[in-house]
N, C-alpha and C positions, 0 to 999 in steps of 0.2 A: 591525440586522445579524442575520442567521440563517445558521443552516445548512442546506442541501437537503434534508438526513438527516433533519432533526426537521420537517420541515412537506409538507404535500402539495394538491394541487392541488385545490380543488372541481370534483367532477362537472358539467360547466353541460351536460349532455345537453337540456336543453330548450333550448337557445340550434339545438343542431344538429338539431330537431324543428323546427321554427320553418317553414311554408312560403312564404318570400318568395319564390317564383317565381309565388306569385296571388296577391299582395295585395290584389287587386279594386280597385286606383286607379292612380291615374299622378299624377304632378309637377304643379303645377299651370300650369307656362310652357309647355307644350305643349298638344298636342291628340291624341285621340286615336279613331278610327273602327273600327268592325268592321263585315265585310258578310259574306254570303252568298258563296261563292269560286263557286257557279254562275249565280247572277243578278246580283252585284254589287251590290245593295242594300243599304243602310247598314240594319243591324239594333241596334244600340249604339255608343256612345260614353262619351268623357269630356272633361274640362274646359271652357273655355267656349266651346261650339260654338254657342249662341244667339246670340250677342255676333258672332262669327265667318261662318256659313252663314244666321243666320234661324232663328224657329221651328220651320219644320217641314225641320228637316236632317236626320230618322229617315225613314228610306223610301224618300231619294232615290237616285239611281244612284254608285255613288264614284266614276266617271270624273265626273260632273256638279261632284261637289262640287269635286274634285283637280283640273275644267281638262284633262285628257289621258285618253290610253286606256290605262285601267286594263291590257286585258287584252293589248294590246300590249308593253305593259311585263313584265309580268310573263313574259312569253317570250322575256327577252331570256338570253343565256348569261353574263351576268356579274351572276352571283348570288355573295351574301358566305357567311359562315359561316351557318347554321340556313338558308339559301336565300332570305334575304336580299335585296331587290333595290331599289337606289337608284332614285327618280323623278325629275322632273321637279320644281323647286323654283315655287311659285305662289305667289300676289299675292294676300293677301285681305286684304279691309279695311285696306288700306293698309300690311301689314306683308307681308315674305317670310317664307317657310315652306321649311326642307328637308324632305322627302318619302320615308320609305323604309316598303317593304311587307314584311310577313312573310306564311309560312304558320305557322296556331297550331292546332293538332288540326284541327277538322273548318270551322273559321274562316280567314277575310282579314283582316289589320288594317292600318290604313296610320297611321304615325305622323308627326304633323309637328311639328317644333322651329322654333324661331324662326331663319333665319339669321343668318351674320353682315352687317353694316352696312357692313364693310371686311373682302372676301372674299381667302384669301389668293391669288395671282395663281403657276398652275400651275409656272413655270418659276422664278419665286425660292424657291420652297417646294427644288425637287428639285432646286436650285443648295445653297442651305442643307443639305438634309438629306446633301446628296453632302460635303461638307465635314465633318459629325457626322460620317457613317460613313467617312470616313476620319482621324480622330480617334481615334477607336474602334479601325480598325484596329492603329493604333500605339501603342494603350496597352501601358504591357509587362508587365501586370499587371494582373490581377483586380480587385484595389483602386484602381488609377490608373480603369483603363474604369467602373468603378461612379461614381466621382465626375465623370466627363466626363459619362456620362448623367446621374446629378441635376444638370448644370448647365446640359445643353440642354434636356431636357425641361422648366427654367424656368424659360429665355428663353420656349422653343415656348410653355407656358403661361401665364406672366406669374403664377402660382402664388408667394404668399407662401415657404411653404415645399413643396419636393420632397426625398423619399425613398426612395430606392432597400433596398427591404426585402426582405430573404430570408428565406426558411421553411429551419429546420434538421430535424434525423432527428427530434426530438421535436415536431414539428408547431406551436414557437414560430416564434416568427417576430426578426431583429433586422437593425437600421440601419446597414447597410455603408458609404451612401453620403448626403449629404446640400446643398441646397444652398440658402438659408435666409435671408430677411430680416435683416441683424446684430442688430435689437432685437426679435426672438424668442429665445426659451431651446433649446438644442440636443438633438438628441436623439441623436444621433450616438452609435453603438454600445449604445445601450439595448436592449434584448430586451423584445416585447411575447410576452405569453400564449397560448398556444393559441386558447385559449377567446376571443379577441376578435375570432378572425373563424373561426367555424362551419363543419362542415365541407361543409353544401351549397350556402354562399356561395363557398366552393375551387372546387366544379363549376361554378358561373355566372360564377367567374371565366375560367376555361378555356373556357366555351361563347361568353361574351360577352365582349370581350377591354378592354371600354374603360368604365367607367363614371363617372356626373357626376351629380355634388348641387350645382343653382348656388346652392341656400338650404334652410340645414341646421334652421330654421324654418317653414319650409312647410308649407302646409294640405292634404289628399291631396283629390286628383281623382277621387271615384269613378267608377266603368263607370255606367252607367247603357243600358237597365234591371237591377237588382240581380240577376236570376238572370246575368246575367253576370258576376258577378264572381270565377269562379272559373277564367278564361279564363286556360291558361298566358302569362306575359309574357316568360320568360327571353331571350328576345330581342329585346325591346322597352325603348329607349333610356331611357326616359320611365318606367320601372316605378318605383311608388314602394315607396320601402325599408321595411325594420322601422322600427319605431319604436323599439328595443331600439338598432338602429345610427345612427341621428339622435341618440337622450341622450347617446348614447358621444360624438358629434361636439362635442355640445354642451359636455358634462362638458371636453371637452378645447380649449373656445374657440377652436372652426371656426367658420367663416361659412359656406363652401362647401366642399367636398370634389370628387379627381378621384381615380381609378385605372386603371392601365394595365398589362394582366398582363405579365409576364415566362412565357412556356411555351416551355419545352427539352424537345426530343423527347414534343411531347404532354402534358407533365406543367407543371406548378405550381410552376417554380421560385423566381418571387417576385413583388414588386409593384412597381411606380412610385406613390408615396402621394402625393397632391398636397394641401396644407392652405391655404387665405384666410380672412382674420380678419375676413371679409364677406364679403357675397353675391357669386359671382362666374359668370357661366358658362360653358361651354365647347362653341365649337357644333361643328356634325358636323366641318368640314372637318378643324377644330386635331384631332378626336379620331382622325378615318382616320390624318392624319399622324401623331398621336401611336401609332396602332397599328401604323404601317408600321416607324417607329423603332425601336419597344419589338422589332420581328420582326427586325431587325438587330442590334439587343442580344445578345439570346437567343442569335443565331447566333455572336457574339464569344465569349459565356461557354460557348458547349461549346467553341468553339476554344482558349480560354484552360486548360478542367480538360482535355482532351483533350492537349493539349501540356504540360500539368502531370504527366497521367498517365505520356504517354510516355516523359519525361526520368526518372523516377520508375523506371519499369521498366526504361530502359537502364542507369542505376545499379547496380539489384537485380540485373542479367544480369552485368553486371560483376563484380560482387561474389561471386557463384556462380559464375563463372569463374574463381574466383582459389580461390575454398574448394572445392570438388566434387572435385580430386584429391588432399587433401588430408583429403577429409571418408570418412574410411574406418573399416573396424570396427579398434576396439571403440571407440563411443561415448564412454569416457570419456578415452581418450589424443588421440581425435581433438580434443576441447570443450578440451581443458586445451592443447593445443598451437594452436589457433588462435582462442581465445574470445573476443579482443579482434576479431577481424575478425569475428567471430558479433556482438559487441556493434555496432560499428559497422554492418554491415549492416541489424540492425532498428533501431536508432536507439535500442536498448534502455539501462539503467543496469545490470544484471545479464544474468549467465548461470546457470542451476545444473542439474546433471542427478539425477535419479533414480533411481538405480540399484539391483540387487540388495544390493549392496554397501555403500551407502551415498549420500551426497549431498555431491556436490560444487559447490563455489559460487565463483563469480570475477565481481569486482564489485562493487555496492551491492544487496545482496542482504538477505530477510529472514531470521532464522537456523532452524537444521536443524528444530527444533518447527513452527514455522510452513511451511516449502515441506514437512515432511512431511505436516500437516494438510492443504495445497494437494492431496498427491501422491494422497491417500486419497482426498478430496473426486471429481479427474476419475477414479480408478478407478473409484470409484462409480456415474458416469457409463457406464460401459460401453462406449467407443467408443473406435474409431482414429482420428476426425477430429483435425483440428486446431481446439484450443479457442482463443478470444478474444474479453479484452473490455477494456473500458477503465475500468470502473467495478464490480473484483473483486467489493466489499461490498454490492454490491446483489444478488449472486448467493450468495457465502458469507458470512453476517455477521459469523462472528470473525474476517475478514479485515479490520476496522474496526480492528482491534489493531495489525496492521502494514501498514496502510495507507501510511505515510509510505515504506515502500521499495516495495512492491508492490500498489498500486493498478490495476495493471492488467497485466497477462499475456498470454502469447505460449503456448500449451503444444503440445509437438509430442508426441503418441505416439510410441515405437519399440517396435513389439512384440517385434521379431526377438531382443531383448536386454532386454525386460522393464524398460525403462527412458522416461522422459519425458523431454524437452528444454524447459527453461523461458528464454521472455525473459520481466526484468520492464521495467516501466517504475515511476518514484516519483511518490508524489501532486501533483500539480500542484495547488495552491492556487489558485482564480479567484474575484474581486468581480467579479461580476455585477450591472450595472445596468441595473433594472426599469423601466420606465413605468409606475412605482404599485405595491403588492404585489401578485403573484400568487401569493399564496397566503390572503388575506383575504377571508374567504367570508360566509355571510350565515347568520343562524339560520335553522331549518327551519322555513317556513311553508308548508302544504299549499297553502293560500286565496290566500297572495303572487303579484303580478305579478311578474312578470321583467325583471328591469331590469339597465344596466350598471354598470359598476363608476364611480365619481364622483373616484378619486386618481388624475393623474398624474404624481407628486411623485416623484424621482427617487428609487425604494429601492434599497439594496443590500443584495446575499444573497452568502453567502462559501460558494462551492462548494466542498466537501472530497470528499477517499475517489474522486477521479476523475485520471487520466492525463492523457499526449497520446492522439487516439484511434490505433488502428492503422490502416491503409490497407490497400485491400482488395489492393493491388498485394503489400504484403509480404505479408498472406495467404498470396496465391501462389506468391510467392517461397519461404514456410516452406514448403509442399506441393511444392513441386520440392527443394527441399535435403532433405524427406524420399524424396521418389522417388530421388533420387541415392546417400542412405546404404543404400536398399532394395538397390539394383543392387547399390551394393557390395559387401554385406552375402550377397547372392544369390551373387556373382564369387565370391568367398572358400569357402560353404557347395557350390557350384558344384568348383572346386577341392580343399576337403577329400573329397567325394565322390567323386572321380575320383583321386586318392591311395589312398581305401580299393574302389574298383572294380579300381585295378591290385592289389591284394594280392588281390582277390574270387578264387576258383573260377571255375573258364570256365561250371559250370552259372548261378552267378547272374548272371554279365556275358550268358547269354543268357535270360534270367528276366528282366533290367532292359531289352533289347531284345524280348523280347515283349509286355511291357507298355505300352513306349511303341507299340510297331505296333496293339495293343489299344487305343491310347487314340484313337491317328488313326483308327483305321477304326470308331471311336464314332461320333467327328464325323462323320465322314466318311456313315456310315449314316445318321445323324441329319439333315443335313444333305440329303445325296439324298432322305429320307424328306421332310421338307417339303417338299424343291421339287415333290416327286412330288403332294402334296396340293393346292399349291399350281397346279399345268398341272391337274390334273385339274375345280377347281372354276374357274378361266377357261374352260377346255372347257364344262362344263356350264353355264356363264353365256352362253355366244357360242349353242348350240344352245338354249337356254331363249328366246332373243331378249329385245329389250326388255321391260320389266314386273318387277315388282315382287320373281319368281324370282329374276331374274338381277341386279337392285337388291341381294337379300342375298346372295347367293353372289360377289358384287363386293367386299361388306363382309367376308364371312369369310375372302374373300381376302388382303384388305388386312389384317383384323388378324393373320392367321396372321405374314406378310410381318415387320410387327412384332415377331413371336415369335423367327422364323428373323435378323430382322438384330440382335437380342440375345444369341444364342447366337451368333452369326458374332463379334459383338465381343470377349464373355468368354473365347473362342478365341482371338481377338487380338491385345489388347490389355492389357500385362501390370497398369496400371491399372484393375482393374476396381470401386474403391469410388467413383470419379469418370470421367465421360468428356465427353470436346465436344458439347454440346447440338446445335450446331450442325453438325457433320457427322452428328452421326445422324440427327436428322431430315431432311440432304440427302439421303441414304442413302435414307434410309425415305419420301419422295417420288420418288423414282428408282422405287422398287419401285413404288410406286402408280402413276406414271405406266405403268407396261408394265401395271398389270392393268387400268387405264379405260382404254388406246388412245388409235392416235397422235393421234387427233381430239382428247380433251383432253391430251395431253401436250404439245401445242404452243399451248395456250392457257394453261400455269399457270409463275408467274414467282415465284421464290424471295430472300427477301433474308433472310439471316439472320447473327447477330450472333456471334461465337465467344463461349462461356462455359464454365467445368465446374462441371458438377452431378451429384448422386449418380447414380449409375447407375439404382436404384428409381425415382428421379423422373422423371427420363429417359423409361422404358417408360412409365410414368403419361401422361407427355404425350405422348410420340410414339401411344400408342392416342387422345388425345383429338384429337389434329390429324387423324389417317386419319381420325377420323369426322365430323370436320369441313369437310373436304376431301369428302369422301363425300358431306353433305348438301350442298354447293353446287353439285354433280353434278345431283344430283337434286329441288332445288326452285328453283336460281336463276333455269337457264334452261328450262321444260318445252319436251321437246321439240325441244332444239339443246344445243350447246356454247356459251361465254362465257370470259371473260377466269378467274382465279381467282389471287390476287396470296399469299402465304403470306412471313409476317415474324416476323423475333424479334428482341425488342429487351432488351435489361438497363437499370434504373433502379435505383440504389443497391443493395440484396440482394434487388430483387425483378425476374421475367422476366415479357415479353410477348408471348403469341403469337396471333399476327394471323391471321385469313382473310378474306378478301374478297373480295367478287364486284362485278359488274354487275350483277345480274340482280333478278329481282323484289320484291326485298326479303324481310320479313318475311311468308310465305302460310298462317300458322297455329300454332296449338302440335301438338309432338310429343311423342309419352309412348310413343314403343320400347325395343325393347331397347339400340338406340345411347342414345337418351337417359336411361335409367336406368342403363347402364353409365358415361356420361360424369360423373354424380352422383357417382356410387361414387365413382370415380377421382380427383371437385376434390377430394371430402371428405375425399381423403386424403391430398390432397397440401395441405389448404388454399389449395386456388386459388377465384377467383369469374370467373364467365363470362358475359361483358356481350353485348349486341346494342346496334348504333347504326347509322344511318343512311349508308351511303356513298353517296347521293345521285348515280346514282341505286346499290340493290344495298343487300347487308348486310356489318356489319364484326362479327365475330363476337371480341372478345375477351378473351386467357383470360391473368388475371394471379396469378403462384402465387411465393411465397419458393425463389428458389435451392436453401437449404437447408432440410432441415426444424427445426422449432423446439426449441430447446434444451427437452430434457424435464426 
């Protein structure tokens, strides 16, 4: 038994160095051919293709070898993920073969698996699977649907044991659901490590959605000839694994292995772990189905937190519907007269506020020394946001002292009153069971091979100094019951002003009406002033004609446009430290759409997600999207207009914003001023910005944290 506190995790950064996407073999129950994608001739291979084709099976044509036309196939429109394309299953040496072909950089490779011997027969399959999925549908619970999946997924597989495993915020992973041989040992709610499954075996899980070890003994297949070996496989069924994840199999007395992702919304939400205590394997068809399953899954568990979410939020509205007339200045007559409905709202154990004055506390609170420590600590901090976290002590460490009442915190700023609004939460105490320790590292050998871990002996670790965690929904909710004390707080300061304007002098009641006509006719000028910049360089864009002029005077159009619907906001919008991601960037594609014309404006299509995020970030992204936008103007389609798709999506505390085209994909690097300005701009927001294949066209993706990170 340990504590979290005292132990920490080895770095296995060479585990996620590791490049099993070219292992330079394959499994050895298959086969596997590369050719020339313009002649079709078999240039490499692996395993036993002598035994299979003959001798001289290097050279000949791959329709020859495969039985069918290659290049017929390949033109067909029902290509899978990575473009993918099932063939025609063939007959050689007396065994059947399933057939699928990839494109792999500048190569063709066609892989063949053995099929099955008793295929399954189309119409019981999606008689069966329509029964799952309405199974599924009526689960009434997160927990119920995960266990119906580990128990169809093996029957489907006939798999000893299946597992239904979720990756949490800390990138472990644990065992929700399970369904299991009775004389196997359970594993049911155990937490595996990080570190046991790497993080660019995360991205092949996502790119390849179904994998299978039918023997976790197996001798590898090399490519032959060797300068092939460094041929990407990530999409190739047949790629044979680390050897790092076969000991792991072994160490855990696998026979065979199967996996089948779980991805929500694009992402990595978890696994389907399939384990036999012998060789087993699993051919294409069980795997389609197994992937089409797992894609009905996926779409149960966002229905399930999505409906989790909502009732969550109609709660929180509730609740702020009963306190918001009620929640009026001064802060501390309002906390002390309704602090128990403050309590029950966050689902907190305390309340306590901060004040000029003193510190008032109602509840299971920690005492005045310590929320005053707290109160200095977020001064320090410098900021209006609203703080949170669930695990104080990892942030403030004398907060280890009274951990047992406040482990984790709510804390609202109120400037207006030079005061703080604290929920707590008390230490939740949790045994945590490992599959083996994970924190059991190895001594430092430079020279050492890398190897796994050999325990999976069920350890337990006794988590301290940590909460329930908060929801990001009451987040929210604290951000609106602070907007609503603002207002009131405003109504009041509103009101005594206007008490001392009736005592004022008529000269200053017309001093305070000059100033406010001064302020409108700021904006006002200001406002005319960009749009006036704003016609002028459309103007000189339409007279400049096509080329590369009016290419930048397009651009400085569009970021100006950015400029002026920031200031249009802060004019606004009486929240200006946060605002909707998603309406300003409609906004600020509206604007774009009028400066590129109506030719693209009726080709670009908008889905975007509502979110609030700081206002600074906001601009950050709304200039990266116009230059994004921008570029797919001007290199997708040379020449013409094309479709151009623009998306924002949220995953946990972090945003996605999409663009995407049709059009010619990837036609070179660029090093302008857009592209050194878009650098600037991730690095400050810590965002990173991917390029990926929208087959055809490019999907330009830019993923950056909602907020920025606690300094």
């Amino acid at each position: 038994m340990a504590s979290l506190n005292e132990r920490a995790a080895p770095d296995l950064t060479e585990c996620d160095r590791e490049p099993i996407h070219v292992p330079g073999a394959i499994q050895p129950h298959g086969l596997l051919l590369v050719a020339d994608p313009g002649t079709f001739l078999v240039e490499a291979g692996a395993g036993s293709l002598e035994q299979t084709f003959g001798p001289d099976w290097l050279g000949k044509p791959l329709s020859e070898l495969l039985e069918q036309d290659v290049a017929e196939r390949l033109g067909s429109r029902l290509a899978g993920p990575g473009g993918s394309v099932r063939a025609a299953s063939v007959e050689l040496s007396g065994r059947s073969y399933d057939v699928t072909l990839h494109r792999t950089g500048d190569r063709l490779v066609a892989e063949l698996e053995p099929a099955s011997d008793d295929p399954l027969l189309a119409g019981e399959m999606l008689s069966w699977m329509d029964v799952i999925a309405a199974g599924f549908e009526r689960a009434p619970n997160l927990h119920t649907l995960c266990a119906r999946a580990a128990s169809a997924f093996q029957t489907l597989t006939g798999f000893d044991r299946v597992m239904v495993y979720r990756f949490l915020d800390d990138e472990a992973g644990r065992v929700v659901a399970e369904a299991r041989d009775p004389s196997l040992d359970s594993f049911m709610h155990h937490h595996f490590p990080a570190g046991d499954i790497p993080r660019q075996a995360r991205a092949l899980y996502v790119r390849n959605r179904t994998r299978v070890i039918p023997d976790v003994r197996y001798q590898p297949a090399p490519i032959r000839p060797a300068h092939y070996q460094s041929l990407d496989l990530s999409d190739v069924a047949l790629r044979s694994v680390s050897p790092v994840h076969l000991q792991y199999l072994r160490n855990m007395d696998v026979g065979a292995s199967a996996s089948i992702s779980i991805v929500k919304d694009g992402m990595l939400w978890g696994l389907i772990a399939c384990h036999h205590r012998s060789a087993k394997a699993m051919t294409l068809d069980i795997r389609l189905a197994a992937a089409a399953l797992a894609g009905g899954l996926a779409r149960q568990i966002r229905a399930r937190e999505e409906a989790e979410s909502y009732r969550e939020r109609l709660s929180l509205r509730a609740a702020e519907d009963s306190l918001v007339p009620a929640f009026r200045p001064p802060l501390t007559r309002a906390v002390a007269s309704r602090h128990d409905d403050l309590q029950r709202m966050m689902d907190s154990d305390g309340v306590a506020v901060i004040h000029p004055g003193g510190i008032d506390r109602y509840g299971r609170c920690p005492d005045e020394d310590a929320i005053a420590r707290i109160g200095t600590w977020l001064a320090e901090r410098n900021t209006t946001d609203a703080f949170v976290t669930h695990h104080l002590a990892g942030q403030l460490g004398p907060a280890t002292a009274f951990a047992e009442t406040a482990s984790g915190i709510l804390a609202l700023p109120v400037p207006e009153e030079q005061a703080i609004l604290l929920w707590f939460r008390a230490e939740q105490v949790e045994e945590i069971e490992w599959a083996g320790n994970p924190h059991k590292g190895v001594e430092h050998d430079p020279a050492a091979v890398l190897t796994p871990r050999t325990s999976f002996e069920t350890w337990r670790e006794t988590v301290r100094c940590r909460s329930r965690r908060w929801t990001l929904e009451q987040t929210e909710s604290a951000h609106r019951l602070r907007r609503a004390f603002r207002e009131a707080n405003e109504a009041r300061e509103r009101q005594r002003l206007f008490r001392e304007l009736e005592r004022a002098v008529a000269d200053k009641d017309l001093a305070l009406a000059q100033k406010d006509v001064l302020m409108k006719e700021v904006d006002h000028r200001v406002q005319n002033s960009l749009q006036l910049v704003s016609a002028f360089l459309s103007l000189q864009a339409r007279e400049a004609g096509p080329g590369p002029i009016a290419d930048q005077l397009i651009e400085a159009r569009s970021r100006l446009s950015s400029v002026a619907l920031v200031h249009r906001r802060l004019y606004r919008d009486d929240q200006i430290e946060a605002i909707d991601l998603a309406r300003y960037l409609e906004e600020l594609m509206e604007d774009l759409k009028g400066s590129l014309g109506e030719e693209w404006s009726s080709q670009m299509t908008v889905d975007l997600t509502p979110m609030l995020i700081p206002t600074d970030r906001a601009v950050s992204i709304g200039l990266i999207a116009s230059e994004l936008v921008i570029n797919a103007t001007k290199y997708a389609y040379p020449g013409r207009t094309g479709p151009i798709d623009i998306a924002l999506e949220q995953y946990r505390n972090r945003l996605r914003l999409i663009v995407a085209d049709h059009g010619a994909g990837v036609t070179g690097t660029r090093s302008g001023f857009g592209s050194r300005m878009m650098q600037a701009v991730m690095a400050r927001i810590s965002g990173t910005l991917d390029h990926a294949d929208n087959s055809p066209g490019l999907r330009a993706i830019l993923t950056a944290p909602i907020e920025d990170k606690p300094r």
